[in-house]
PDB file of N, CA, C and O in Angstrom, chain B, residues numbered from 101:
ATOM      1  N   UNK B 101       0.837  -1.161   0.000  1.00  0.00           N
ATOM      2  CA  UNK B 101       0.000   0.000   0.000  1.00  0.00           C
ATOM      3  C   UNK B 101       0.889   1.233   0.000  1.00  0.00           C
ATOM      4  O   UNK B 101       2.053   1.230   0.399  1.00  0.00           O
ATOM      5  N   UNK B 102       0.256   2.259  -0.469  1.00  0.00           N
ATOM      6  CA  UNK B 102       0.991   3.564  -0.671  1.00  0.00           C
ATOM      7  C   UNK B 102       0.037   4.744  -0.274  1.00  0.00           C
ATOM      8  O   UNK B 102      -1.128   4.597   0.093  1.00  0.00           O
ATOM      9  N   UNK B 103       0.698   5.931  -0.400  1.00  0.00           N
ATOM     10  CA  UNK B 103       0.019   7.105  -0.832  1.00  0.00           C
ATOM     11  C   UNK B 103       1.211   8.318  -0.628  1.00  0.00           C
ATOM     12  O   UNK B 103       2.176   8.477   0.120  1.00  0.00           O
ATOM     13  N   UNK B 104       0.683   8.939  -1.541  1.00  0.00           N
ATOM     14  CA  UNK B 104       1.580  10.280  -1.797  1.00  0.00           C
ATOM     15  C   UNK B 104       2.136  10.719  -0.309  1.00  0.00           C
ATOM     16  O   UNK B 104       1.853  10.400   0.846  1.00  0.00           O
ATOM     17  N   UNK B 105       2.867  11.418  -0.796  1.00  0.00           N
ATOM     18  CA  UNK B 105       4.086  11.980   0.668  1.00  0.00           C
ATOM     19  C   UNK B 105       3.167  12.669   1.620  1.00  0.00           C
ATOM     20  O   UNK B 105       3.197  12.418   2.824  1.00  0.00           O
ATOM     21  N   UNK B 106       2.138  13.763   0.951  1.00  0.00           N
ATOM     22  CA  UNK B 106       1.719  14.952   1.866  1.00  0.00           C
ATOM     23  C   UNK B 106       0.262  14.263   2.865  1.00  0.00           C
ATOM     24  O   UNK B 106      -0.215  14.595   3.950  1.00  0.00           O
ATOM     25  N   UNK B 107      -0.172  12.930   1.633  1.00  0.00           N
ATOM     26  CA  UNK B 107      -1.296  12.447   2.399  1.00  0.00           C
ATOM     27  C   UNK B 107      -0.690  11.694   3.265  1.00  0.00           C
ATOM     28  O   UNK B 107      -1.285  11.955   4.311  1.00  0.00           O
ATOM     29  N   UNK B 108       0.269  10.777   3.547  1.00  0.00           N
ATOM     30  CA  UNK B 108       0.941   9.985   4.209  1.00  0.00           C
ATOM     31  C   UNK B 108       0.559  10.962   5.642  1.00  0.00           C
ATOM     32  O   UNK B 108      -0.411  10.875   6.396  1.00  0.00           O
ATOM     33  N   UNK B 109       1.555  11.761   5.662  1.00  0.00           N
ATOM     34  CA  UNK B 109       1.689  13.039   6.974  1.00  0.00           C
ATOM     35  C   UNK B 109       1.063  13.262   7.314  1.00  0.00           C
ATOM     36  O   UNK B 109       1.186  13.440   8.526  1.00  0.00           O
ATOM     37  N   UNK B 110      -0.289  13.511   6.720  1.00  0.00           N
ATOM     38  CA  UNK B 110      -1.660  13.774   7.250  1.00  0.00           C
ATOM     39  C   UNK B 110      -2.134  13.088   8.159  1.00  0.00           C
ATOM     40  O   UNK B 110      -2.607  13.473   9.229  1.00  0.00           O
ATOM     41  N   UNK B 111      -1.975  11.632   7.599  1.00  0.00           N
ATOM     42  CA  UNK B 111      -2.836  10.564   8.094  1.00  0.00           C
ATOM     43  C   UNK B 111      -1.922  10.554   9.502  1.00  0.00           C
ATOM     44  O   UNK B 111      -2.429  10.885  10.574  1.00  0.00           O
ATOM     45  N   UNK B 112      -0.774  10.213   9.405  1.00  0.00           N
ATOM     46  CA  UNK B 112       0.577   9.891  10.734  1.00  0.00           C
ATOM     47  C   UNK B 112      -0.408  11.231  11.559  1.00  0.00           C
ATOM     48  O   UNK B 112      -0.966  11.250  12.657  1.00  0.00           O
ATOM     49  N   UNK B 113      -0.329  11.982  10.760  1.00  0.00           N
ATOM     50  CA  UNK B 113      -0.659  13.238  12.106  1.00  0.00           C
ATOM     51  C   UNK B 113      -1.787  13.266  13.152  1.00  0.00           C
ATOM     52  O   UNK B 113      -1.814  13.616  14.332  1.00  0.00           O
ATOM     53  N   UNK B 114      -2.497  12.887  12.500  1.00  0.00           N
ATOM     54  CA  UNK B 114      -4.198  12.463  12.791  1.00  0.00           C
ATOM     55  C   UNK B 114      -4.112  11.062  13.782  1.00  0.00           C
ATOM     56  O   UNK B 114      -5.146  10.604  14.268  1.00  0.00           O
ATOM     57  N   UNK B 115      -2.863  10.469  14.015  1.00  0.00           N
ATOM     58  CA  UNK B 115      -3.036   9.077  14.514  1.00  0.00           C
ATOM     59  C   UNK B 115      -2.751   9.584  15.741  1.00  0.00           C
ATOM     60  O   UNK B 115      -1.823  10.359  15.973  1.00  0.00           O
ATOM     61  N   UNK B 116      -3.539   9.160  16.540  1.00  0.00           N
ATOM     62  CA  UNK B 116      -3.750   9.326  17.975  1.00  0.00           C
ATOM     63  C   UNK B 116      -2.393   8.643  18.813  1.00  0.00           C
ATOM     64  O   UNK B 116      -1.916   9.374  19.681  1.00  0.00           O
ATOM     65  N   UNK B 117      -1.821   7.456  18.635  1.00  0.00           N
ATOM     66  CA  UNK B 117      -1.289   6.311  18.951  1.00  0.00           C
ATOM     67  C   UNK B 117       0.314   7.610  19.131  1.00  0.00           C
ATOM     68  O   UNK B 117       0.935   7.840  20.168  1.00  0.00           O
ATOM     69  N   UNK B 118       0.549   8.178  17.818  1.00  0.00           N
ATOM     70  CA  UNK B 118       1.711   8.529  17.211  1.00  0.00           C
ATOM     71  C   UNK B 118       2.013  10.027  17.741  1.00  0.00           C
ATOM     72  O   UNK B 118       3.098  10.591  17.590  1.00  0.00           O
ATOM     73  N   UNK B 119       0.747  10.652  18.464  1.00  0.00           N
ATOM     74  CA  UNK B 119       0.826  12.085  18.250  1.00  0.00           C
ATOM     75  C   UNK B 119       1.790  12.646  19.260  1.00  0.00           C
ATOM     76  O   UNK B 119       1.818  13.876  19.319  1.00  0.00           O
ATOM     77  N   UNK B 120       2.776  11.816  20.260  1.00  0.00           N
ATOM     78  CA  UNK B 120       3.695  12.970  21.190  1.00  0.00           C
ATOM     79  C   UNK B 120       4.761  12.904  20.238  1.00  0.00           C
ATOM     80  O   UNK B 120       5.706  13.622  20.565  1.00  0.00           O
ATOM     81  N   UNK B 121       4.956  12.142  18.935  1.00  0.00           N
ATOM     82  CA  UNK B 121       6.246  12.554  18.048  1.00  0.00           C
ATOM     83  C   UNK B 121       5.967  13.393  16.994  1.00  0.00           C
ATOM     84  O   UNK B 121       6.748  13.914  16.197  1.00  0.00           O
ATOM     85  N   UNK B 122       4.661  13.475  17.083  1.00  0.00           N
ATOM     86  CA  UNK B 122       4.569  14.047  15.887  1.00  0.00           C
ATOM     87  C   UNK B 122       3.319  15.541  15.906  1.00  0.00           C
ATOM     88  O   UNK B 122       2.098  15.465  15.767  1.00  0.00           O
ATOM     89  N   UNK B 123       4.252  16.926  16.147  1.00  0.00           N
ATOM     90  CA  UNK B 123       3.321  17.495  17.004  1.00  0.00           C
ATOM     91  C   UNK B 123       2.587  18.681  16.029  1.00  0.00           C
ATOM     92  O   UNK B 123       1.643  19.419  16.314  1.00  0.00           O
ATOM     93  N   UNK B 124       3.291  18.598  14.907  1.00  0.00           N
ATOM     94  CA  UNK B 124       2.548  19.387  13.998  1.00  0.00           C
ATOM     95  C   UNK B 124       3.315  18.550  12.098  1.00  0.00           C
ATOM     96  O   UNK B 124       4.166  17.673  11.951  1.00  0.00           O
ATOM     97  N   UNK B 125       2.616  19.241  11.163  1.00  0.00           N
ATOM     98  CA  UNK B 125       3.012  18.657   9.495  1.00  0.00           C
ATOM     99  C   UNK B 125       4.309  18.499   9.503  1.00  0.00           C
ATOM    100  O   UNK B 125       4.864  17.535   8.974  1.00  0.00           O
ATOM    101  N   UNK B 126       4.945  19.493  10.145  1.00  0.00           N
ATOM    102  CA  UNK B 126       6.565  20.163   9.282  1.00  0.00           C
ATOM    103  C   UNK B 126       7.064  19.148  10.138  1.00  0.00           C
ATOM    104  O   UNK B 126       7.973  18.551   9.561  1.00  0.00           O
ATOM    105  N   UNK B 127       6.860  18.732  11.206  1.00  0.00           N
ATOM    106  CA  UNK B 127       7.627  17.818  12.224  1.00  0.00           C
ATOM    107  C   UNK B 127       7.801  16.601  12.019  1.00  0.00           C
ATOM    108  O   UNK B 127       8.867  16.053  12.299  1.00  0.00           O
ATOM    109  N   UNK B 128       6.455  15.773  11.327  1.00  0.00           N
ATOM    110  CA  UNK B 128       5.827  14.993  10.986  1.00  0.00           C
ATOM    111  C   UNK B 128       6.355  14.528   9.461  1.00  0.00           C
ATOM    112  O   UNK B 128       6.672  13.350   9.297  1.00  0.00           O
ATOM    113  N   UNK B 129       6.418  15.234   8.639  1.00  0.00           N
ATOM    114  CA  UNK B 129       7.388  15.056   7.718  1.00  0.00           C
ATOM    115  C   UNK B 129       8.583  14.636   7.673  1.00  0.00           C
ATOM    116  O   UNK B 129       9.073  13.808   6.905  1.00  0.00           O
ATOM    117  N   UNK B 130       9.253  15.455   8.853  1.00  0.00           N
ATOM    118  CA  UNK B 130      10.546  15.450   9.046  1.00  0.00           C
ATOM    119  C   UNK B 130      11.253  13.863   9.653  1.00  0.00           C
ATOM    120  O   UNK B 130      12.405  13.441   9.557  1.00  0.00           O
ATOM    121  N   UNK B 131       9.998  13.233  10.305  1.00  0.00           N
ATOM    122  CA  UNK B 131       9.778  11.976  11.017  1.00  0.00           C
ATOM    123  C   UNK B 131      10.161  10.932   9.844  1.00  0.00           C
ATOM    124  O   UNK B 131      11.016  10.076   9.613  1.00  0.00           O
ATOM    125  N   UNK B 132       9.349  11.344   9.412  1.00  0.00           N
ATOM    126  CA  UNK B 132       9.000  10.477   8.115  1.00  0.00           C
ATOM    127  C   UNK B 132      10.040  10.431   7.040  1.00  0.00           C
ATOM    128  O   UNK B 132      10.173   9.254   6.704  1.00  0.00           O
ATOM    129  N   UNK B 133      10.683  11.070   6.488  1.00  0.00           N
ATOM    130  CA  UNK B 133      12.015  11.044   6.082  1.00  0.00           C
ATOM    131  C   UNK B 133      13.176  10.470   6.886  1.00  0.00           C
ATOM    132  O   UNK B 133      13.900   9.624   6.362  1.00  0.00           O
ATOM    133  N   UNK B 134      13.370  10.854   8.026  1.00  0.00           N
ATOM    134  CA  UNK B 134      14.141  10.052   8.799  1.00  0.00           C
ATOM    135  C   UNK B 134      13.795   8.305   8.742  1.00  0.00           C
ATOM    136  O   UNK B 134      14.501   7.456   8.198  1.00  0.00           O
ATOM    137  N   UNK B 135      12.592   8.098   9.421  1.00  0.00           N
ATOM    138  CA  UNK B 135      12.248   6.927   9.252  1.00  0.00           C
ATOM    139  C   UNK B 135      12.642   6.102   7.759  1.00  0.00           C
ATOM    140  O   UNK B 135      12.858   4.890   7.730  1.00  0.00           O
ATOM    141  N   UNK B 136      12.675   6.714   6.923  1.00  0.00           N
ATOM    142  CA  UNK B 136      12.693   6.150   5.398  1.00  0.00           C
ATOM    143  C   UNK B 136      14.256   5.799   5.173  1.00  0.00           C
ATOM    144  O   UNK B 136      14.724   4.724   4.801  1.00  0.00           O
ATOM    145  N   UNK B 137      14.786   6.727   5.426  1.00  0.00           N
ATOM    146  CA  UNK B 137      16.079   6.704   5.496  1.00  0.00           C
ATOM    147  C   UNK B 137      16.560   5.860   6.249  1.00  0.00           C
ATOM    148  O   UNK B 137      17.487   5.272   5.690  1.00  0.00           O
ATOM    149  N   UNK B 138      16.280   5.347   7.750  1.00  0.00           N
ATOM    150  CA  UNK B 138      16.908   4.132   8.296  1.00  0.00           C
ATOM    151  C   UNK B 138      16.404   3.229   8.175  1.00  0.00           C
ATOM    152  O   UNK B 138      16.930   2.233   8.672  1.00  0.00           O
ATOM    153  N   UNK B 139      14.993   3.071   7.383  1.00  0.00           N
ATOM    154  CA  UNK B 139      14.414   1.921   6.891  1.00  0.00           C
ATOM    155  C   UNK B 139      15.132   1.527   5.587  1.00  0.00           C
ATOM    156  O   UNK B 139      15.212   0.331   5.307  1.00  0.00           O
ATOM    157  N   UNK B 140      15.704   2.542   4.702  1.00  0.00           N
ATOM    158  CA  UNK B 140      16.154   2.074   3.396  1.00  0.00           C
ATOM    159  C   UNK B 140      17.745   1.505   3.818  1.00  0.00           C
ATOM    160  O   UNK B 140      18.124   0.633   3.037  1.00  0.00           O
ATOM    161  N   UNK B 141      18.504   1.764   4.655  1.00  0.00           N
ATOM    162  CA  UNK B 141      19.759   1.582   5.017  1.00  0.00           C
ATOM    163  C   UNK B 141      19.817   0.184   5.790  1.00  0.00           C
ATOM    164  O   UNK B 141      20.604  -0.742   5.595  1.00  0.00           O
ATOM    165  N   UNK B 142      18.784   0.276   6.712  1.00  0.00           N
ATOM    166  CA  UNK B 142      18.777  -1.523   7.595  1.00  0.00           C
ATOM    167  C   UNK B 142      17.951  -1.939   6.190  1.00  0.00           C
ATOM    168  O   UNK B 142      18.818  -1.457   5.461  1.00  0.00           O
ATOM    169  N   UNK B 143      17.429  -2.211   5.689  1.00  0.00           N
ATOM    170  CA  UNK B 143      17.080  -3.317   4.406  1.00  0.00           C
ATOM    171  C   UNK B 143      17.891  -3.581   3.538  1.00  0.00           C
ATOM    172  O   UNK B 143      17.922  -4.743   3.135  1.00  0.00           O
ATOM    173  N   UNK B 144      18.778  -2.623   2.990  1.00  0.00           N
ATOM    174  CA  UNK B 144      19.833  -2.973   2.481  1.00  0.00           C
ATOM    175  C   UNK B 144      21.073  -3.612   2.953  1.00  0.00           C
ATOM    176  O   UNK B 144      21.910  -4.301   2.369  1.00  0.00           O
ATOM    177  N   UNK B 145      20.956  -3.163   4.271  1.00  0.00           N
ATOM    178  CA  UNK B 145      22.208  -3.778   4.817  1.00  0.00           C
ATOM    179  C   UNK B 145      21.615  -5.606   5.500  1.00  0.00           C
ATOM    180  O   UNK B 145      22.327  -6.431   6.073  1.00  0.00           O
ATOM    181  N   UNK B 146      20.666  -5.679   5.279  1.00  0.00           N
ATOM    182  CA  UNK B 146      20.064  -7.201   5.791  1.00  0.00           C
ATOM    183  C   UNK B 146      19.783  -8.165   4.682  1.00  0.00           C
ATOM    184  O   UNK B 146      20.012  -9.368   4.812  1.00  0.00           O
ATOM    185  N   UNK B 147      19.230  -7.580   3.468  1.00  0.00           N
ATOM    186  CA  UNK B 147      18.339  -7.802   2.585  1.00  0.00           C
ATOM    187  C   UNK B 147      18.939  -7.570   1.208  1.00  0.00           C
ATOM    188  O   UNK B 147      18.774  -8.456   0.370  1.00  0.00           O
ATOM    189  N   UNK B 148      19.614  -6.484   0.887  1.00  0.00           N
ATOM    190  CA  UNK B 148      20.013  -5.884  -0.144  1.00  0.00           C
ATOM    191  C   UNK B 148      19.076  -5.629  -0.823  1.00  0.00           C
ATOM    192  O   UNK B 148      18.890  -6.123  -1.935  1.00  0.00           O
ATOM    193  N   UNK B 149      18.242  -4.716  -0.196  1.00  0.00           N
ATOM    194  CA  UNK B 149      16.533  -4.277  -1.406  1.00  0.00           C
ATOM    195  C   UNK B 149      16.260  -2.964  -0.622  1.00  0.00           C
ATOM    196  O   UNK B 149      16.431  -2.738   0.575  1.00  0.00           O
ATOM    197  N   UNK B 150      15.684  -1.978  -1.829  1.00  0.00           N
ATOM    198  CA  UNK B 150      15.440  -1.127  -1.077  1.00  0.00           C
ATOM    199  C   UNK B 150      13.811  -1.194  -0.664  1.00  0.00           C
ATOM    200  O   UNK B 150      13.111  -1.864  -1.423  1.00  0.00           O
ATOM    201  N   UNK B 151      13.241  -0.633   0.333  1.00  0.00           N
ATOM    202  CA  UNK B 151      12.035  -1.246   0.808  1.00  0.00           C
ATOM    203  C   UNK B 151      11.004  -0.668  -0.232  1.00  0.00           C
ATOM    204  O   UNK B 151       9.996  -1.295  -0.560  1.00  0.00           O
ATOM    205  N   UNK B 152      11.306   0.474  -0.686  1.00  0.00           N
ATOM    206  CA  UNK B 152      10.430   1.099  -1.253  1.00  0.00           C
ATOM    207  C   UNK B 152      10.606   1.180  -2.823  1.00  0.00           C
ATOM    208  O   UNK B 152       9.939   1.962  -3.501  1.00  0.00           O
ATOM    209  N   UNK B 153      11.505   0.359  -3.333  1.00  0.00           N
ATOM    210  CA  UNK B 153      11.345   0.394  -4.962  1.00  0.00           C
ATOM    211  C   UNK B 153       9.971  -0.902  -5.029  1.00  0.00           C
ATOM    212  O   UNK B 153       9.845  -1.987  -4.462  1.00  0.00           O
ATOM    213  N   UNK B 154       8.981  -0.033  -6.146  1.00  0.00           N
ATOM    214  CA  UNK B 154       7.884  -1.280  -5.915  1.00  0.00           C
ATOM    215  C   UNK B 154       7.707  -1.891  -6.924  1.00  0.00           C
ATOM    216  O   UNK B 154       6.606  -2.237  -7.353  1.00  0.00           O
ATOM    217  N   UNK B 155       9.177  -2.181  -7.621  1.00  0.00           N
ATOM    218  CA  UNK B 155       9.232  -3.390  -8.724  1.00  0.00           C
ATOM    219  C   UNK B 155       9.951  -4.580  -7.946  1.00  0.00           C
ATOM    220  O   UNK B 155      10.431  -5.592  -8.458  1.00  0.00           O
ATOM    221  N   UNK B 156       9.910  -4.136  -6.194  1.00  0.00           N
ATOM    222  CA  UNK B 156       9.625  -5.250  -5.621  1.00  0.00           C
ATOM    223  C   UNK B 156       8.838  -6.285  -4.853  1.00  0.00           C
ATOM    224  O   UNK B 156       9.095  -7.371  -4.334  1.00  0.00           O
ATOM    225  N   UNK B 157       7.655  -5.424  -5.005  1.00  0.00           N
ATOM    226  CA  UNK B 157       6.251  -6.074  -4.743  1.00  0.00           C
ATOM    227  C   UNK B 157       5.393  -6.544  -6.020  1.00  0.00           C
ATOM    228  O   UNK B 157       5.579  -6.042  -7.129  1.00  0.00           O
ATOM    229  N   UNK B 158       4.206  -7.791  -5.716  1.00  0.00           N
ATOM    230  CA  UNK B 158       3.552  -8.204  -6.805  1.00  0.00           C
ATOM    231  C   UNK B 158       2.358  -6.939  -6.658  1.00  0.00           C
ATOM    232  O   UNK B 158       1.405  -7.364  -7.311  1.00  0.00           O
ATOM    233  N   UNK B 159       2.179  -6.278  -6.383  1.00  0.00           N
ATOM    234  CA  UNK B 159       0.630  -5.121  -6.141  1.00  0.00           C
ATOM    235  C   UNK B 159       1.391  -4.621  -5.305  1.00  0.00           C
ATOM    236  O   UNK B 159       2.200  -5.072  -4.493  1.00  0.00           O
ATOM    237  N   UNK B 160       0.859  -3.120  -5.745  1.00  0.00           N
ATOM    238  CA  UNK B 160       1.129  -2.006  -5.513  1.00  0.00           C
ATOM    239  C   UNK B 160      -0.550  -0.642  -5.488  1.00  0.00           C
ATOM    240  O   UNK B 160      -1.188  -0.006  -6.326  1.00  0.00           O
ATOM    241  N   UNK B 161      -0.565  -0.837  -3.994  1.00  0.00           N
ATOM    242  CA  UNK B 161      -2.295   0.061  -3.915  1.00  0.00           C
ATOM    243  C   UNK B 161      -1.853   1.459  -3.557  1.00  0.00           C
ATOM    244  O   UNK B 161      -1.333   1.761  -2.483  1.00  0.00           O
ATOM    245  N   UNK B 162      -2.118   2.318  -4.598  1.00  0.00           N
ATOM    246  CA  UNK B 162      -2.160   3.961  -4.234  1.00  0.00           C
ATOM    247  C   UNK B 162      -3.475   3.954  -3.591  1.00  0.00           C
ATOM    248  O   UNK B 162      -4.393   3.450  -4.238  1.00  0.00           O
ATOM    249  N   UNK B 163      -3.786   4.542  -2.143  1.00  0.00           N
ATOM    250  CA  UNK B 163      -4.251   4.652  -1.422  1.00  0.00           C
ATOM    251  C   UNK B 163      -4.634   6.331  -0.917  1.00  0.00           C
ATOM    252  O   UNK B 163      -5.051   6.713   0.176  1.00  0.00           O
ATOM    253  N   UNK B 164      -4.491   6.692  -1.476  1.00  0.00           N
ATOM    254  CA  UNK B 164      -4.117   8.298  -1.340  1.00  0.00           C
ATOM    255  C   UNK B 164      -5.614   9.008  -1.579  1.00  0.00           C
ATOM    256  O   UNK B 164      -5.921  10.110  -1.125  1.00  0.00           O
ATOM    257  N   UNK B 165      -6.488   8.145  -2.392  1.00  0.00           N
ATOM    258  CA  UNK B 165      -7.514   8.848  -2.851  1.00  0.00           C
ATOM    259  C   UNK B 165      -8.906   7.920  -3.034  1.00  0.00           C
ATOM    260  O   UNK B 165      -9.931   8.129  -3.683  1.00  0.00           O
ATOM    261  N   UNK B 166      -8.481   6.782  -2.158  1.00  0.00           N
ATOM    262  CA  UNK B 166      -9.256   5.476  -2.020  1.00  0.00           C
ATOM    263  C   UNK B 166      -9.676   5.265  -0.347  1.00  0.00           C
ATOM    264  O   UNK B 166      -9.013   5.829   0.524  1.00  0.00           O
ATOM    265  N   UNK B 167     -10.500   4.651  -0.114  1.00  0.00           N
ATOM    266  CA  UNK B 167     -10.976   4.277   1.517  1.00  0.00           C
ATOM    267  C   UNK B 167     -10.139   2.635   1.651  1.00  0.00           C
ATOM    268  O   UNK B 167      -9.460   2.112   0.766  1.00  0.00           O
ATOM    269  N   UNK B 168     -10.371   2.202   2.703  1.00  0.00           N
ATOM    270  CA  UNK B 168     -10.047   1.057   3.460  1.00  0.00           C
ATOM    271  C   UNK B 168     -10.574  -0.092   2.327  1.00  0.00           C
ATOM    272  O   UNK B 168      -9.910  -0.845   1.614  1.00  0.00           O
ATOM    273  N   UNK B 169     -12.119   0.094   2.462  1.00  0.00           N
ATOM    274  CA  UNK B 169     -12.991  -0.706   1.622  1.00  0.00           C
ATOM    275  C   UNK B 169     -12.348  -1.098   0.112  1.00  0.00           C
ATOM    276  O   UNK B 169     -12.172  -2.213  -0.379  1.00  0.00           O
ATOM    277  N   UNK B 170     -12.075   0.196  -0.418  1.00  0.00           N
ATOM    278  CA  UNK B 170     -11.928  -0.108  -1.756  1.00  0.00           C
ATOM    279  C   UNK B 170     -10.599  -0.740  -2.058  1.00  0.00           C
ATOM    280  O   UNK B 170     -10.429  -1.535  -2.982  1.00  0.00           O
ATOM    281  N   UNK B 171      -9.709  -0.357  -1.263  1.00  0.00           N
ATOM    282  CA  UNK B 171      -8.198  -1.034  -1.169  1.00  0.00           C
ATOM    283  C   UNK B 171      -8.232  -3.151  -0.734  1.00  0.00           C
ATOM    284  O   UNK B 171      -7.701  -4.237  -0.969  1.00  0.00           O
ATOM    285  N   UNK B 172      -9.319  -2.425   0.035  1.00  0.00           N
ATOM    286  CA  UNK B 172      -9.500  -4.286  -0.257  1.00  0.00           C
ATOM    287  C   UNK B 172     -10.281  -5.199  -1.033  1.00  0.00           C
ATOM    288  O   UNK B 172     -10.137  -6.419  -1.100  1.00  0.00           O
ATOM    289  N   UNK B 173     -11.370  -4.271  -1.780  1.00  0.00           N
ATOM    290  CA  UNK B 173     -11.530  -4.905  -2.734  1.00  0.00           C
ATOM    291  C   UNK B 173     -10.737  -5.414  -3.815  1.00  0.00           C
ATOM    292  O   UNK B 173     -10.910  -6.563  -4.221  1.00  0.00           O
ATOM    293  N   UNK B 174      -9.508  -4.310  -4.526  1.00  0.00           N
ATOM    294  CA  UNK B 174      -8.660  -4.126  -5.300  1.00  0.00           C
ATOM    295  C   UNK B 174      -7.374  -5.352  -4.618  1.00  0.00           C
ATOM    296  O   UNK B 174      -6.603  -5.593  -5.547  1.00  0.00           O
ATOM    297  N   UNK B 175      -7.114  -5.840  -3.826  1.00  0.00           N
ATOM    298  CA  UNK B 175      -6.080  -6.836  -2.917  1.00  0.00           C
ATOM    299  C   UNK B 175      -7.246  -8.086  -3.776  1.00  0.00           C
ATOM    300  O   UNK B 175      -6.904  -8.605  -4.838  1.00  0.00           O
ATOM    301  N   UNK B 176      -8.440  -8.373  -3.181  1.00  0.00           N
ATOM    302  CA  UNK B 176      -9.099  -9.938  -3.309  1.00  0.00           C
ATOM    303  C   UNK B 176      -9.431  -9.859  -5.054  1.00  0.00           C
ATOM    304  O   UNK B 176      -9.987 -10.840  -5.547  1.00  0.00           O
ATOM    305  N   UNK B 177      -9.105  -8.770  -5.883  1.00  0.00           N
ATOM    306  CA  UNK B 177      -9.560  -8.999  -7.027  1.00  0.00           C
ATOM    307  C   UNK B 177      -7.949  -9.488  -7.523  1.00  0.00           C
ATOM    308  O   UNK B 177      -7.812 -10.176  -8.534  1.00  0.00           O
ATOM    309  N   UNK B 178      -6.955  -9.119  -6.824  1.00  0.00           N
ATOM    310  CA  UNK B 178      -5.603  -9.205  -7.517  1.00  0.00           C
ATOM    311  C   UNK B 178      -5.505 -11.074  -6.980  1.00  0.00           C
ATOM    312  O   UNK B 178      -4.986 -11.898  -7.733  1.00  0.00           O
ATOM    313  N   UNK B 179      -5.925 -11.359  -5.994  1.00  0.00           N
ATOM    314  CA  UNK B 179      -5.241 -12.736  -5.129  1.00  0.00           C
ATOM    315  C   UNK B 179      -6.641 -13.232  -6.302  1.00  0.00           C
ATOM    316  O   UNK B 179      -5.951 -13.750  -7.180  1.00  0.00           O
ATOM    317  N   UNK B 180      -8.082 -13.369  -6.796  1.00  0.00           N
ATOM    318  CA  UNK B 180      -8.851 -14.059  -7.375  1.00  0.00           C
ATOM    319  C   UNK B 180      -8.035 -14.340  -8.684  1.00  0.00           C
ATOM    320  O   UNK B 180      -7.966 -15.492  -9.112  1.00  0.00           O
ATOM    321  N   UNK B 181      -7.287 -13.080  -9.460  1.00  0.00           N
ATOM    322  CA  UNK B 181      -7.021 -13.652 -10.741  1.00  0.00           C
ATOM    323  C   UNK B 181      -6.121 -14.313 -10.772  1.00  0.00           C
ATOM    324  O   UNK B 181      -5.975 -15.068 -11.733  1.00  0.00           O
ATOM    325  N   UNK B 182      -4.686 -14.252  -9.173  1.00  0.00           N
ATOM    326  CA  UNK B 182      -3.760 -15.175  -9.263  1.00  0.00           C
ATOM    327  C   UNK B 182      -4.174 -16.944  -8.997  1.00  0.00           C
ATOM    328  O   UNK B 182      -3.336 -17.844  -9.057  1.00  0.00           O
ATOM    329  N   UNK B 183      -5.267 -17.093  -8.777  1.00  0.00           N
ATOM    330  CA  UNK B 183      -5.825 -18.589  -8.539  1.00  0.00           C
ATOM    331  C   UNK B 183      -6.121 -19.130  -9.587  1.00  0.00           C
ATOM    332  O   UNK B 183      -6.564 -20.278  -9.584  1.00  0.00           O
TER     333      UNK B 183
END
């Protein structure tokens, strides 16, 4: 699953769970780049992949402009045609 950078932040921001790190957008961003960055460095250094090139996944859901619902419809229509 995906979604654009600015909706990503949004959503992180809005998460209740997350909110003493993340106390406004600009901060929240800033999180989020970090995070990417030591996520792309420990995968490579374990794995040799970067996590986020997604010609390494079979499906790939932009989520950015879709609900919960429809993202899973779009998952059971991809796993029906692989059967």
């Amino acid at each position: 699953m995906d979604a654009d950078f600015e909706e990503r932040a949004k959503r992180i921001l809005s998460d209740k769970i997350r909110k003493e790190h993340n106390v406004n957008l600009e901060n929240t961003k800033e999180n989020m780049k970090i995070r990417k960055a030591s996520e792309q460095k420990r995968y490579r250094e374990y794995y040799n992949i970067d996590p986020y090139d997604k010609n390494n996944y079979d499906l790939v859901i932009d989520t950015t402009k879709i609900d919960p619902e429809e993202a899973a419809e779009k998952i059971l229509e991809f796993v029906k045609k692989k059967q």
